[in-house]
PyMOL Python script that loads the backbone (N, CA, C, O; Angstrom):
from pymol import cmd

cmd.read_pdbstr("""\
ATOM      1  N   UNK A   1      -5.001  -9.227   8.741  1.00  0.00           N
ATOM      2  CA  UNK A   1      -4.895  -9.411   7.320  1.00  0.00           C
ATOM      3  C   UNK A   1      -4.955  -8.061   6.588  1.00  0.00           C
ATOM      4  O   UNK A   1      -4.071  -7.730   5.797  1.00  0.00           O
ATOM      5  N   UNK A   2      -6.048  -7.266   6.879  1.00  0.00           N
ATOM      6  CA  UNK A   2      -5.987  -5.801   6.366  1.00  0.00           C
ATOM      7  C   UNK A   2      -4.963  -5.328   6.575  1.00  0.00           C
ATOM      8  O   UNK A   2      -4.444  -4.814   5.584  1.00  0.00           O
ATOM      9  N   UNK A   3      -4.328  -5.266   7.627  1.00  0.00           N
ATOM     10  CA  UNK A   3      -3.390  -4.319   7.968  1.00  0.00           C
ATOM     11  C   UNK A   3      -1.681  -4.703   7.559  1.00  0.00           C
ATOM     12  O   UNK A   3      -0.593  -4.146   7.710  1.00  0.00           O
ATOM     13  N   UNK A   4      -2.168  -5.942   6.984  1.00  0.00           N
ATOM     14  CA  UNK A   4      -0.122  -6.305   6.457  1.00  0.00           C
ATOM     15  C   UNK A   4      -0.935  -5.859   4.944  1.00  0.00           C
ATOM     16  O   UNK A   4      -0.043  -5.583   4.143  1.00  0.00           O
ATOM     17  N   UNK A   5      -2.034  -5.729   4.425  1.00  0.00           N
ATOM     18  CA  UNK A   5      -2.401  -5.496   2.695  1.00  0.00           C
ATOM     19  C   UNK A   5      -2.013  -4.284   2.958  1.00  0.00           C
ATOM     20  O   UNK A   5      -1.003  -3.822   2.428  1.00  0.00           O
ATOM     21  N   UNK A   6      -2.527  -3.806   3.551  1.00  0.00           N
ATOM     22  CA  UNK A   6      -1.977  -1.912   3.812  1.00  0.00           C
ATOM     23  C   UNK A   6      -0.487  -1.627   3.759  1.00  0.00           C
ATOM     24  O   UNK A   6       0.009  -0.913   2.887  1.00  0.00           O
ATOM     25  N   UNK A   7       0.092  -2.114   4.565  1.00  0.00           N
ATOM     26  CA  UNK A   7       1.692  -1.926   4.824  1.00  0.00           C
ATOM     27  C   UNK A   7       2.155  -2.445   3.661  1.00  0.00           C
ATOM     28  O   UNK A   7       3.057  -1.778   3.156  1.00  0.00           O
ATOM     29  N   UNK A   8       1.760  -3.626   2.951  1.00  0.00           N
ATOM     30  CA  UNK A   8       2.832  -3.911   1.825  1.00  0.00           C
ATOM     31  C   UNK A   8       2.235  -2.999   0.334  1.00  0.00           C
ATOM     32  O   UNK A   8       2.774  -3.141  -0.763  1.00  0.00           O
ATOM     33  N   UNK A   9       1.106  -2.126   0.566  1.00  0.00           N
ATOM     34  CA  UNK A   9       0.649  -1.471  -0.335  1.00  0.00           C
ATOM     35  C   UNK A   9       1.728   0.068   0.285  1.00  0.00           C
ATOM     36  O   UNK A   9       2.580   0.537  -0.470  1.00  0.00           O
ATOM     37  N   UNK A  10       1.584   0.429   1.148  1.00  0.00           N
ATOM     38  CA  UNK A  10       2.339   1.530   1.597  1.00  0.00           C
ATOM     39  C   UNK A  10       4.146   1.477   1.151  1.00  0.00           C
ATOM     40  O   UNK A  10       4.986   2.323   0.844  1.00  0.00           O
ATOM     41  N   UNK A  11       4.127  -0.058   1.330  1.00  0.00           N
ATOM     42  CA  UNK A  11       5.842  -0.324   0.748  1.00  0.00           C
ATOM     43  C   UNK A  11       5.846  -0.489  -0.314  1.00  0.00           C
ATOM     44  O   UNK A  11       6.991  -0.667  -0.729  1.00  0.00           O
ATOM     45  N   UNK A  12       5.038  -0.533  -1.120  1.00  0.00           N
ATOM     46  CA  UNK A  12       5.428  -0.162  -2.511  1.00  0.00           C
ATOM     47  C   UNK A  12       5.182   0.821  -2.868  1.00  0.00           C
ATOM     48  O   UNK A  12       6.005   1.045  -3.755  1.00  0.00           O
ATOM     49  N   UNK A  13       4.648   1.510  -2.786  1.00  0.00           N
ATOM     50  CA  UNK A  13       4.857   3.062  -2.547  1.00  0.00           C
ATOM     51  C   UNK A  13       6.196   3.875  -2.642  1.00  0.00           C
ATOM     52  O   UNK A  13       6.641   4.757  -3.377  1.00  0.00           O
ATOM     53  N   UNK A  14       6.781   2.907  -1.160  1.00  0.00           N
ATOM     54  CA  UNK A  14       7.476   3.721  -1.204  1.00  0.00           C
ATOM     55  C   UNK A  14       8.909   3.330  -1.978  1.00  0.00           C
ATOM     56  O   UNK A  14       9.752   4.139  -2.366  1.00  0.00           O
ATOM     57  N   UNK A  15       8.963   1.653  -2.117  1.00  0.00           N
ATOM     58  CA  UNK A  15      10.178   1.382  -3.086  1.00  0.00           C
ATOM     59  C   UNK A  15      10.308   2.182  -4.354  1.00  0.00           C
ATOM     60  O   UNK A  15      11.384   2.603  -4.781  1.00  0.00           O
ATOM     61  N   UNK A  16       8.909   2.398  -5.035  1.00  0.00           N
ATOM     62  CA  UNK A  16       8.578   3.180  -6.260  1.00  0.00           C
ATOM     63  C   UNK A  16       8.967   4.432  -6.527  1.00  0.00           C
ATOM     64  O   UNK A  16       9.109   4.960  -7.630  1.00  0.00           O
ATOM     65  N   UNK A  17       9.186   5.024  -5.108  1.00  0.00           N
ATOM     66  CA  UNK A  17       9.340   6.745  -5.124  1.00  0.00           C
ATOM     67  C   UNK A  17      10.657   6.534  -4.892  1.00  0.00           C
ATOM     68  O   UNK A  17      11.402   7.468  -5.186  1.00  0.00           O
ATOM     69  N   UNK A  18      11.252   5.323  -4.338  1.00  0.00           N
ATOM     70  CA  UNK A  18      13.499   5.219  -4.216  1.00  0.00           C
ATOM     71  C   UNK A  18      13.630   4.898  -5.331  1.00  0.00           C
ATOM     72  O   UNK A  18      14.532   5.499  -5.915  1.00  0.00           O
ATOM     73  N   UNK A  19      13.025   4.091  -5.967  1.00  0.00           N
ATOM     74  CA  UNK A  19      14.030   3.758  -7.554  1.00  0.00           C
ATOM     75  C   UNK A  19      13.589   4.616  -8.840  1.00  0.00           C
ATOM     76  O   UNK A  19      14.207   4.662  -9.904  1.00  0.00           O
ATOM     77  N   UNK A  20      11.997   5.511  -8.423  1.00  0.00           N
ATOM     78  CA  UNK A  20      11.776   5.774 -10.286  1.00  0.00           C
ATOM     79  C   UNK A  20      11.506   7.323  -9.091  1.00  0.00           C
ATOM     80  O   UNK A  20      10.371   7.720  -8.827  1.00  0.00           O
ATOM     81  N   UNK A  21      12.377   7.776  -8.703  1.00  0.00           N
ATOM     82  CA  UNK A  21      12.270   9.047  -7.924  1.00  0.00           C
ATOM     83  C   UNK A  21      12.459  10.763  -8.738  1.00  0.00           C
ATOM     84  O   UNK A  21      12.113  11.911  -8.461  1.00  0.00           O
ATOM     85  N   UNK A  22      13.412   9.890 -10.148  1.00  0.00           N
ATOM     86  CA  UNK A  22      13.376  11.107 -10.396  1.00  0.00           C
ATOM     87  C   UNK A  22      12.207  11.284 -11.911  1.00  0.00           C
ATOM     88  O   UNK A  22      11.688  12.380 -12.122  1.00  0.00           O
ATOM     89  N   UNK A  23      11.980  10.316 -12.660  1.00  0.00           N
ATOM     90  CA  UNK A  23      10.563   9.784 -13.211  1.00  0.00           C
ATOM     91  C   UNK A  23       9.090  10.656 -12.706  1.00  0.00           C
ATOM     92  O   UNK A  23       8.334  11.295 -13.437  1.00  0.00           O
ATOM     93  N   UNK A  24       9.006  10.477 -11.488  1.00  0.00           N
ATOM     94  CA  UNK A  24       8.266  10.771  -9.862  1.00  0.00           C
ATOM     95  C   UNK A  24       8.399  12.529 -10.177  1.00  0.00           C
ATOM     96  O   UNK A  24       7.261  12.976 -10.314  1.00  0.00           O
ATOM     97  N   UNK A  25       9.192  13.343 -10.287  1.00  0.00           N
ATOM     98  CA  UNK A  25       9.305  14.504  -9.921  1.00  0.00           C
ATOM     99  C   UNK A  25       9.491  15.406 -11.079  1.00  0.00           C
ATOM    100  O   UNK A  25       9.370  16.626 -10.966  1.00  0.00           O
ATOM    101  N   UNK A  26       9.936  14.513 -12.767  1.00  0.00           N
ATOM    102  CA  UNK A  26       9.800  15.014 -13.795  1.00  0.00           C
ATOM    103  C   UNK A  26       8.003  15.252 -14.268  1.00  0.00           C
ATOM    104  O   UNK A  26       7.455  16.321 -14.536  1.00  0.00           O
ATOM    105  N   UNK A  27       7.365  13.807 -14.248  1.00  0.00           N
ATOM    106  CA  UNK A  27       5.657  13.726 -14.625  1.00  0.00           C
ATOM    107  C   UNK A  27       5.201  14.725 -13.622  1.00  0.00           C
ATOM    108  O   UNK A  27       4.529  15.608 -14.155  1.00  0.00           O
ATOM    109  N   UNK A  28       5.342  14.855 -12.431  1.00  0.00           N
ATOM    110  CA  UNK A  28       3.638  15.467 -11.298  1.00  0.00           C
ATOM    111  C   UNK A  28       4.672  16.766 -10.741  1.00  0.00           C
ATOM    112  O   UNK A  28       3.968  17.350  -9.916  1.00  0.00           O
ATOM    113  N   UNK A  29       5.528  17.222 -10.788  1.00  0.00           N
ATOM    114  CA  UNK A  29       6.514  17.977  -9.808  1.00  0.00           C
ATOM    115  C   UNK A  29       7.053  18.720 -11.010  1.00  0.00           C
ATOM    116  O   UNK A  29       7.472  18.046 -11.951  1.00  0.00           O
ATOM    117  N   UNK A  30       7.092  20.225 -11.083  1.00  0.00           N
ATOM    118  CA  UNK A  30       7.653  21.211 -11.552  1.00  0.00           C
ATOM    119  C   UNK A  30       8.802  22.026 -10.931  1.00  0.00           C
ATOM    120  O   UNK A  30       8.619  23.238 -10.819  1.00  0.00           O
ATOM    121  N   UNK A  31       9.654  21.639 -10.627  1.00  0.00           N
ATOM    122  CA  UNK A  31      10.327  22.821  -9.625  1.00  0.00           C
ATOM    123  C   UNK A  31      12.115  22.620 -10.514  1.00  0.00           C
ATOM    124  O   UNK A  31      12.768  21.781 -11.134  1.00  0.00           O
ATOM    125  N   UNK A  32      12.194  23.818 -10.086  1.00  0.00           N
ATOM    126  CA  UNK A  32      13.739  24.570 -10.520  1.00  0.00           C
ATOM    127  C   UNK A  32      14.187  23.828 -10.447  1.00  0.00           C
ATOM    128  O   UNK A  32      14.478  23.305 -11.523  1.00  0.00           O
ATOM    129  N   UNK A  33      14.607  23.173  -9.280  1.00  0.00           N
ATOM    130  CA  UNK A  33      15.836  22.584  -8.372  1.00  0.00           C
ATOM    131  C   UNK A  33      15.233  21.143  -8.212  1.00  0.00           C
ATOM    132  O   UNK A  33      14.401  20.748  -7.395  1.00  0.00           O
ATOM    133  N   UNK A  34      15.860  20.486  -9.184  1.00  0.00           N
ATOM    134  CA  UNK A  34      15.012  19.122  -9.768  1.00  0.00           C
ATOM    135  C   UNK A  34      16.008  17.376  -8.764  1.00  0.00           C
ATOM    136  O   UNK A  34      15.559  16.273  -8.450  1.00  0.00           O
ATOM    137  N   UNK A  35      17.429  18.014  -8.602  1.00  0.00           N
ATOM    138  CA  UNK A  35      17.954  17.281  -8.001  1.00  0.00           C
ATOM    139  C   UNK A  35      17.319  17.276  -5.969  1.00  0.00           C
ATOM    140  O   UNK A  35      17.067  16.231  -5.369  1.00  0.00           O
ATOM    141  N   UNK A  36      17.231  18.416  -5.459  1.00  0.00           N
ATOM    142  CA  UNK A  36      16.566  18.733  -3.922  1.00  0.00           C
ATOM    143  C   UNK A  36      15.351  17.902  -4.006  1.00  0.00           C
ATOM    144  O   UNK A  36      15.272  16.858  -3.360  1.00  0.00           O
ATOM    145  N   UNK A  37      14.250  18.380  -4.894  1.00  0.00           N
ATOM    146  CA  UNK A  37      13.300  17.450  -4.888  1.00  0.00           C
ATOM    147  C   UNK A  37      12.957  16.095  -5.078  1.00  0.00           C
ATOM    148  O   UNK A  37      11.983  15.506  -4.610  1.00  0.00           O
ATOM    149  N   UNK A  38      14.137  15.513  -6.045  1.00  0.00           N
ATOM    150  CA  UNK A  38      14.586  13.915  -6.078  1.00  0.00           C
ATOM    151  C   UNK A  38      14.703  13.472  -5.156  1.00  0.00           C
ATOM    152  O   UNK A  38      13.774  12.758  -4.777  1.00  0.00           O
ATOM    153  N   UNK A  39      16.191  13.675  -4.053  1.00  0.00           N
ATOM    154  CA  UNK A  39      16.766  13.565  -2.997  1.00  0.00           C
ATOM    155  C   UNK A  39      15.279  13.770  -1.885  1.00  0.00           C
ATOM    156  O   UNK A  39      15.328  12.921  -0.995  1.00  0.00           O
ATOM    157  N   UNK A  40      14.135  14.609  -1.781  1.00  0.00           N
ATOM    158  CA  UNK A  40      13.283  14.605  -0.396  1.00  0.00           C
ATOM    159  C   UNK A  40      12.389  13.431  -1.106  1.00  0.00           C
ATOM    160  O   UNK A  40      11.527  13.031  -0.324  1.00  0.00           O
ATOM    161  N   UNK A  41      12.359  12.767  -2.379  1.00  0.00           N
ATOM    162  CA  UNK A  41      11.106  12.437  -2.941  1.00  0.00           C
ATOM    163  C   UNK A  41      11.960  10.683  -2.538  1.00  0.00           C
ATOM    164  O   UNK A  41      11.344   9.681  -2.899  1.00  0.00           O
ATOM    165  N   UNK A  42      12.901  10.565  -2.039  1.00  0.00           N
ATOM    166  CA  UNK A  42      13.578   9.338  -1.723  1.00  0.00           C
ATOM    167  C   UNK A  42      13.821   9.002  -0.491  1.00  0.00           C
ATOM    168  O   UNK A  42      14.067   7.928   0.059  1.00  0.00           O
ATOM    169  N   UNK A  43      13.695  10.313  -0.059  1.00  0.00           N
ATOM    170  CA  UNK A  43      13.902  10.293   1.455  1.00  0.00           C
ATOM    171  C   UNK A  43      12.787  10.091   1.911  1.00  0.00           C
ATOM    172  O   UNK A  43      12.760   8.998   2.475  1.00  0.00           O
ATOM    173  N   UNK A  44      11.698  10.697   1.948  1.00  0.00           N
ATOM    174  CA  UNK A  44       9.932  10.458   1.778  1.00  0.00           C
ATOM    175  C   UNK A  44       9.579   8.901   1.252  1.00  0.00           C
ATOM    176  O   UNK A  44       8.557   8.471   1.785  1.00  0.00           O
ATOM    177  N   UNK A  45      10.192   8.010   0.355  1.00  0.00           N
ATOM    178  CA  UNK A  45      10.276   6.614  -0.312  1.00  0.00           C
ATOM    179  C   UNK A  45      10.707   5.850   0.668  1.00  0.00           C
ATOM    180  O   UNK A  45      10.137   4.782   0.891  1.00  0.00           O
ATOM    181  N   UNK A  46      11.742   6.248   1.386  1.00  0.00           N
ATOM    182  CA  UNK A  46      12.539   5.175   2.410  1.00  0.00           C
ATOM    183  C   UNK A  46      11.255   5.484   3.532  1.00  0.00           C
ATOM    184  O   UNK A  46      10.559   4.541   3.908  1.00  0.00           O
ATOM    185  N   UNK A  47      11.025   6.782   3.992  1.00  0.00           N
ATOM    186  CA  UNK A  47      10.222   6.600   5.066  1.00  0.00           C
ATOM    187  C   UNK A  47       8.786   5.827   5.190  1.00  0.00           C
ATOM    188  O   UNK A  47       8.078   5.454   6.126  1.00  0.00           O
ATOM    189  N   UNK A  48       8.729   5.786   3.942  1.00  0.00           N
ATOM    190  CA  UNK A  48       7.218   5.169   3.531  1.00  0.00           C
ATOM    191  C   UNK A  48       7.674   3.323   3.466  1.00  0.00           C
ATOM    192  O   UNK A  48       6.806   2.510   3.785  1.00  0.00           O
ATOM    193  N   UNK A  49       8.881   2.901   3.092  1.00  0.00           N
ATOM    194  CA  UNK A  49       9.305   1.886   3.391  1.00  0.00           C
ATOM    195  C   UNK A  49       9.088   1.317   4.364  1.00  0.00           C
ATOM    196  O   UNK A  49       8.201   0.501   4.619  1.00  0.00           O
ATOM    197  N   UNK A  50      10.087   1.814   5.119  1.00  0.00           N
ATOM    198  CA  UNK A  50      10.204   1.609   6.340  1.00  0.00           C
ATOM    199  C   UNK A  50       8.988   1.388   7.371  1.00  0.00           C
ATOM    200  O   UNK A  50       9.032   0.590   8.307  1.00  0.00           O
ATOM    201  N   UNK A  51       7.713   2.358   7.003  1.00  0.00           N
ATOM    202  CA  UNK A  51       6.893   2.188   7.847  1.00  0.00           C
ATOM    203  C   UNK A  51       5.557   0.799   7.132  1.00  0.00           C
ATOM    204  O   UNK A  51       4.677   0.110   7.648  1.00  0.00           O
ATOM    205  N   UNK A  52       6.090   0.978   5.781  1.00  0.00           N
ATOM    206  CA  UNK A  52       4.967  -0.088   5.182  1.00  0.00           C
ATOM    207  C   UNK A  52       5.184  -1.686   5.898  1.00  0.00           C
ATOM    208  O   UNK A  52       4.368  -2.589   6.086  1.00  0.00           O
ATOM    209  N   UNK A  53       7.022  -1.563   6.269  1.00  0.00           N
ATOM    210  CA  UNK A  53       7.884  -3.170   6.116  1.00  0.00           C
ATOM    211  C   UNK A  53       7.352  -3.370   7.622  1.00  0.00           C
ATOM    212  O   UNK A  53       6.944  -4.501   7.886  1.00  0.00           O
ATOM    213  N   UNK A  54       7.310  -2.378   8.659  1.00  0.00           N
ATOM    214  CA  UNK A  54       7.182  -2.797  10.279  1.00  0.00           C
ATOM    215  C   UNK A  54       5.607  -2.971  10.124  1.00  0.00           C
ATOM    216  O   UNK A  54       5.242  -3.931  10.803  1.00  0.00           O
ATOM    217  N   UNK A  55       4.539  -2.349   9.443  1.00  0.00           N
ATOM    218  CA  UNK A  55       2.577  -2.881   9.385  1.00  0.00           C
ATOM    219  C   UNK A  55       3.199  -4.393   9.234  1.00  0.00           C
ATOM    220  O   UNK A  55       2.735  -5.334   9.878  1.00  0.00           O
ATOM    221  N   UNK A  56       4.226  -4.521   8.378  1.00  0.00           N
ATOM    222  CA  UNK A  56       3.862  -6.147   7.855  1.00  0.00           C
ATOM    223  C   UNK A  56       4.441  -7.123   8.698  1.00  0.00           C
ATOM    224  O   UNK A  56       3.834  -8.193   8.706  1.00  0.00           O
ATOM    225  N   UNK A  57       5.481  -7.046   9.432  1.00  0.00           N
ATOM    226  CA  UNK A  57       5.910  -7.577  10.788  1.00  0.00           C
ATOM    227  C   UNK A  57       4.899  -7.484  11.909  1.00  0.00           C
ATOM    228  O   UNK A  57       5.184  -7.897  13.033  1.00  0.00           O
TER     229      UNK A  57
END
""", "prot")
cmd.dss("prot")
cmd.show_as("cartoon", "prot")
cmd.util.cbc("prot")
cmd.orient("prot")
């Protein structure tokens, strides 16, 4: 039971960082190159997906 609350807390996480990614990197993230950091901050979202969706299986 803990461990699918974890994973579907980890998957939202990471859906949050694929759809409001660039939201995500304007508020907490300062950097030049605002599109690179979108793009790893989604790529980092899917991976956090991905690993939240298999805790819950």
């Amino acid at each position: 039971m803990w461990l699918e609350l974890v994973g579907s807390i980890i998957a939202l996480v990471g859906v949050i960082f694929i759809f409001d990614g660039r939201r995500v990197v304007k508020k907490y993230l300062n950097f030049g190159e605002e599109n690179l950091a979108v793009q790893g901050i989604k790529i980092f979202g899917l991976l956090l997906a991905i690993v939240g969706f298999v805790m819950i299986i």
